[in-house]
N, C-alpha and C positions, 0 to 999 in steps of 0.2 A: 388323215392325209399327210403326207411327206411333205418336208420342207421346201421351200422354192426352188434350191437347187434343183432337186430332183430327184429320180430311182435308178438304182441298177436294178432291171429285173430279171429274175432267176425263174427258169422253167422247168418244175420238177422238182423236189428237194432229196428225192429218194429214203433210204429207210434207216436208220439214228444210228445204229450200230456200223454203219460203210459209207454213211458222207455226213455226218453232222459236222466233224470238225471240218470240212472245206466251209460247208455253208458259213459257220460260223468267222473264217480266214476271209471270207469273202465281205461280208457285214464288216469287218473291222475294217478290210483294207479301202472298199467300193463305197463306204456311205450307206444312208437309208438303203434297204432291201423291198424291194416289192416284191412277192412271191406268186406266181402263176401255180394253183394245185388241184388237184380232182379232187380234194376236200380240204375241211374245213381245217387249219393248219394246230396242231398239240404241241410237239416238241418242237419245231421251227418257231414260236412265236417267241424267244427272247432274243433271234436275229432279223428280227423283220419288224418292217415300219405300216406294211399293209399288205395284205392281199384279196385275188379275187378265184375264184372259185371256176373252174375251166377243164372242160375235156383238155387236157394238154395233148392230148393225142389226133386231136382233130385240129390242122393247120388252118382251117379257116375261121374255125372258129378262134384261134388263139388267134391270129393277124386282128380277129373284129375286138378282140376284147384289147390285143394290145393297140388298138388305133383308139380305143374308150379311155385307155390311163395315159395315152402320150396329151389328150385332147386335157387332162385334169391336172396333169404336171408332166413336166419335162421328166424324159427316160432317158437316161445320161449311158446305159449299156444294157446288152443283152447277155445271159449265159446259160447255157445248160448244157450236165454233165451225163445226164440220163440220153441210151440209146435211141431208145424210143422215140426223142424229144428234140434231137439237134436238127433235123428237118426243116420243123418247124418256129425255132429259134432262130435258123439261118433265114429266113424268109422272113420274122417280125425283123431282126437286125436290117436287111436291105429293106423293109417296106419302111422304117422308119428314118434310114441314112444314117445307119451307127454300124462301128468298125463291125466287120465280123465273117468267118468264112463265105464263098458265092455262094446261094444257095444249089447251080447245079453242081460245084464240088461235095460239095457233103451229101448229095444224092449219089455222086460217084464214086464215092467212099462206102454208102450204109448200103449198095448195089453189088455186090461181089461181082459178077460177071464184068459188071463196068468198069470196075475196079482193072480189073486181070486185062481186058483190052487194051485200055490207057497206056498199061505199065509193059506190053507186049508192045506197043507202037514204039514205046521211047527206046524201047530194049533193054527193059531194066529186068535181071534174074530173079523165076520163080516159081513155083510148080508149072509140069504140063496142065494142062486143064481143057474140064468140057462143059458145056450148059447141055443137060439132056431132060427130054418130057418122054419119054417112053421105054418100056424094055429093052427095045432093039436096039433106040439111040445108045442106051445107058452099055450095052453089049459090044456096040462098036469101040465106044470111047473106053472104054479099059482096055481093049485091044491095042487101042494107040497108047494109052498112057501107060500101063503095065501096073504089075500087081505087084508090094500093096498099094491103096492107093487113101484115098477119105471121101468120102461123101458130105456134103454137106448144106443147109437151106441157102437158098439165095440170099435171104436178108435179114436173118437173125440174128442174134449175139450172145453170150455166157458161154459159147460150146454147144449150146442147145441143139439138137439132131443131127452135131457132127460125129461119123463113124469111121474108125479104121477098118477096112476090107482088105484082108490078107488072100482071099480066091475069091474062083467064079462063082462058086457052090452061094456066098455070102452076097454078094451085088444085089440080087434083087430086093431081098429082105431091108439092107443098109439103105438101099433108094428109098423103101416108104417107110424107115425113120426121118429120114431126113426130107424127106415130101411132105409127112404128116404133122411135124415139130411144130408147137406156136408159141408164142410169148407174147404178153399181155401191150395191148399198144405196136404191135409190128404185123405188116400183112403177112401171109404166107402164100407160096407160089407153088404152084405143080411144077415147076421146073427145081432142077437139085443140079449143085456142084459138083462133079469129079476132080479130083487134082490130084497130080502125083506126090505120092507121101514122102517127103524126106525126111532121113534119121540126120540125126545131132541135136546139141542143144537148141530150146530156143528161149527169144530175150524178148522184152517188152521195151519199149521205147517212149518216156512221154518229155513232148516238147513245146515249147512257143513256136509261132509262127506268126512271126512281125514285120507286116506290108513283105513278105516274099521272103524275109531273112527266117531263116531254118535253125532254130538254136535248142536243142536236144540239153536235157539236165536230168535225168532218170534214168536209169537201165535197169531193171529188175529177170531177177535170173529166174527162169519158170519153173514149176516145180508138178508133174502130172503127173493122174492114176487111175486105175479105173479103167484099162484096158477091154474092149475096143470101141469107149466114148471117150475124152477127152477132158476130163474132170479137172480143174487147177486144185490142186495139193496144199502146194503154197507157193511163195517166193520167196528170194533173199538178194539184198539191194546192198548196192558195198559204197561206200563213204567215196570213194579215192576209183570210180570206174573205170582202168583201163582204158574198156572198148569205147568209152566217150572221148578219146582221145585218138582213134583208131582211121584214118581216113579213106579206107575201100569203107568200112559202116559208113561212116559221115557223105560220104558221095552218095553210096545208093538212097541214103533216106535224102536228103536233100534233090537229087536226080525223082525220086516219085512223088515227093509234094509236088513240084513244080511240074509234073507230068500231070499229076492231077487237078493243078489248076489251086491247090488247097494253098494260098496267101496267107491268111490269116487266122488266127485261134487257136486253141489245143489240141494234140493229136497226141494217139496211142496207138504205135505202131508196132506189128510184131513184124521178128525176123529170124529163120531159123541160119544156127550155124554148122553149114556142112561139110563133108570133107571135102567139097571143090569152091569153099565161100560161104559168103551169105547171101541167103536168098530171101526175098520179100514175102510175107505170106497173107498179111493183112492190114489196113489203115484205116483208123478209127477217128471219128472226127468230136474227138470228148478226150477226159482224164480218163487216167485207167482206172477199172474198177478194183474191185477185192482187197480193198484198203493200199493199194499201190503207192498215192501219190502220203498217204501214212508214214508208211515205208520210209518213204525218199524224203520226206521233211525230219524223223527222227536220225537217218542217218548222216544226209546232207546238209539240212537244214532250209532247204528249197521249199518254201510255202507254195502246192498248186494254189490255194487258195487266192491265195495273192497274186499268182501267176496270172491266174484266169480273170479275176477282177481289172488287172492293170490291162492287158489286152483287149477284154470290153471295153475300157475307157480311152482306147488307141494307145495306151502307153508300151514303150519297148517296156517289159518286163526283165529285172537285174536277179539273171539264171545263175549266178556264182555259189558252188558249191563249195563246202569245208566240213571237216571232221575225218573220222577215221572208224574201221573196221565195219562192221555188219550189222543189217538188221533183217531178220527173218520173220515170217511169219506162216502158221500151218493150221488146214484147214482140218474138223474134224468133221467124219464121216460114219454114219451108222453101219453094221456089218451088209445089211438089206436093208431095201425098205421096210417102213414100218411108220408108228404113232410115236413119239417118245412120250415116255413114262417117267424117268428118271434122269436127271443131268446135272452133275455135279462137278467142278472145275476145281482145279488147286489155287489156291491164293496167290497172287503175283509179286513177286520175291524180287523186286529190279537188283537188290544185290547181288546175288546168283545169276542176274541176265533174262530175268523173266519178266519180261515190261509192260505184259496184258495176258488177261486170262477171262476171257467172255463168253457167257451159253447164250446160243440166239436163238436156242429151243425150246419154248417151254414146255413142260407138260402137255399131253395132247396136240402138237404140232406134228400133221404129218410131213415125213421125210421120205420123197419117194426121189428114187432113185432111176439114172438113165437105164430104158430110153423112154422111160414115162416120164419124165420129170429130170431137174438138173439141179443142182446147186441145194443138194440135202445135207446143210451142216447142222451137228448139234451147237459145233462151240468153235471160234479162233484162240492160238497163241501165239505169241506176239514174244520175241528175243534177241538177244541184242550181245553179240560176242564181237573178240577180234577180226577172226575169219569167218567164213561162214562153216566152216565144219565146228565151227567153236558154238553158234546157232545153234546148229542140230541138235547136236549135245544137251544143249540145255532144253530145245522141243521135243527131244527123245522122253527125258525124265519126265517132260510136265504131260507130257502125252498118256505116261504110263501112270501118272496119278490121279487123271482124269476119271468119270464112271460116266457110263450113261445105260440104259436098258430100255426098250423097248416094245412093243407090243404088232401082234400082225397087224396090218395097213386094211383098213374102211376099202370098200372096193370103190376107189374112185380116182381121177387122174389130174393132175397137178400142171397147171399153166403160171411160169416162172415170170415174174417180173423184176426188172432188174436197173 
């Protein structure tokens, strides 16, 4: 058992190679870690002080188990970075009277359609859009929205059964991608998203949110492929962000926290940039994933870790960013699905700019590919130049020394957890 003080506890820990080093930012900066996990805890256990074993996916049961550890020691904060899991977070947070987002904003958040209402009442810019459960529905609403447009589930997350539909001929097929999508721990809905597709860039946005105050410290530049699912590639995070200094960005994303009611905790907010603005596309009530908030600590020096800990413990969190130039990171993808067989990475060279080189495929790991499956990487690289075309440069080469080979795919279908 943890010392009198008490726990911060963390729900979720996710998978070593995309959040260990938070967890661990977290244990240093928050004290003793209690960890809530669907099993029994491996690589988490040299930042944890104790844990208990819990569907973390089932809110009731996590609220019974966390009213078990508040009843044995004091629970000084709540966190979780896991999709699946902030739900039920934000609801141990208010059942226990510790800081933490309302629990119905972060419904309003991991809810798209509720999402897009909220942010249509306040008048904040963003796709057109439609909630549709039938062919006909789905037939009118492209009519109004127009082609292209995207498909997507109501309440999933990674991209998972989001589609871009350039005609009519393709709607119906995109609607039961995105009908039939599921991810481990998230319900799924007969109803699907339309929204109208805009071109230009888009950016990620991850922030504090302290008692109402809106304080943005990350932008990460998106990097997609894998045309017509929506696959993140990579990103590249700049020292010295402009656009975090930019204030039509800074109004809208402040203008839709507080549309949505979201006061407090972490958010990952996307935003595409178009040629008439920026327009809102999605708000996430967690750190960004795919090694994001990585990124922004090697190039900024912005601990999420720390971030997210000081905020469970009501602390304003001190967002000041320094350093200079780029950090990139790029994701690797098999040509098809398949089994991998072979995966082999170049040694990581920080002198040349190459500051991570990791296979998260071993042997025998199937990698199946959208719309069965999402998020089929063999391996990340990780780089670090002036600019960000200075990045590339050095992801180009490490990419081209990379190997992998693989085998045709077991006939069976892959549910993404994430």
């Amino acid at each position: 058992m943890a010392n009198s003080d008490g726990v911060l506890l963390v729900m979720a820990s996710g998978f070593p190679h995309y959040r260990e080093y938070l967890l661990a930012s977290i244990a240093q900066r928050g004290g003793p870690v209690w960890l809530f996990e669907t099993e029994q805890p491996s690589w988490q256990t040299p930042y944890i002080a104790g844990s208990t074993v819990v569907d973390v996916f089932d809110p009731e049961e996590v609220v019974a188990a966390a009213r078990k550890l508040a009843a044995r020691t004091p629970v000084r904060g709540v966190i979780s970075y896991h999709e699946a899991v902030i739900e039920a977070a934000a609801r141990v947070a208010a059942e226990l009277g510790l800081p933490g987002p309302a629990p119905e904003a972060v419904t309003a958040v991991r809810d798209k359609p509720t999402t897009r209402r909220l942010l249509d009442r306040a008048g904040i810019r963003q796709p057109r859009h439609a909630l549709v459960a039938t062919p006909e529905e789905a037939e009118a609403a492209a009519g109004r929205i127009g082609f292209p447009l995207v498909a997507k589930p109501r309440g999933l997350g990674a991209s998972q059964g989001v589609v871009k539909v350039t005609g009519e001929a393709e709607l119906g097929w995109a609607v039961g991608v995105s009908r039939t999508a599921r991810q481990s721990g998230m319900r799924g809905h007969d109803e699907v998203l339309l929204e109208q597709f805009l071109a230009g860039p888009e950016i990620s946005v991850d922030a504090a949110v302290h008692d109402g105050e809106y304080l943005p410290y990350l932008i990460a530049r998106k990097r997609l492929g894998g045309e017509p699912y929506f696959e993140e590639t990579g990103h590249v995070v700049l020292a010295d962000e402009p656009l975090l200094r930019d204030a039509d960005l800074l109004r809208l994303l402040a203008d839709t926290h507080q549309a949505l009611g979201y006061t407090h905790g972490t958010t990952h907010t996307e935003v595409k940039l178009t040629s008439e603005g920026y327009a809102l596309i999605e708000v996430n009530g967690r750190l960004g994933g795919d090694l994001i908030p990585y990124l922004g600590l090697l190039a900024n020096g912005v601990d999420s870790g720390v971030v997210a800990a000081d905020l469970a413990l009501g602390v304003r969190p001190d967002v000041t960013a320094h350093g200079a130039g780029a950090v990139g990171i790029r994701f690797l993808y098999p040509p098809e699905t398949c089994v991998a067989r072979r995966v082999e990475m170049p040694e990581p060279d920080p002198e040349a700019g190459l500051l991570a080189s990791v296979a998260v495929a071993a042997p025998g790991t199937p990698l199946i590919l959208p719309p069965d499956g999402a998020i089929a990487r063999y391996g990340f690289l990780i780089a670090r130049g002036r600019t960000p075309e200075e990045c590339d440069e050095v992801l180009d080469r490490a990419e081209r020394a990379a190997r992998f080979e693989g085998d045709p795919p077991h006939a069976a279908r892959e549910t993404v957890s994430v």
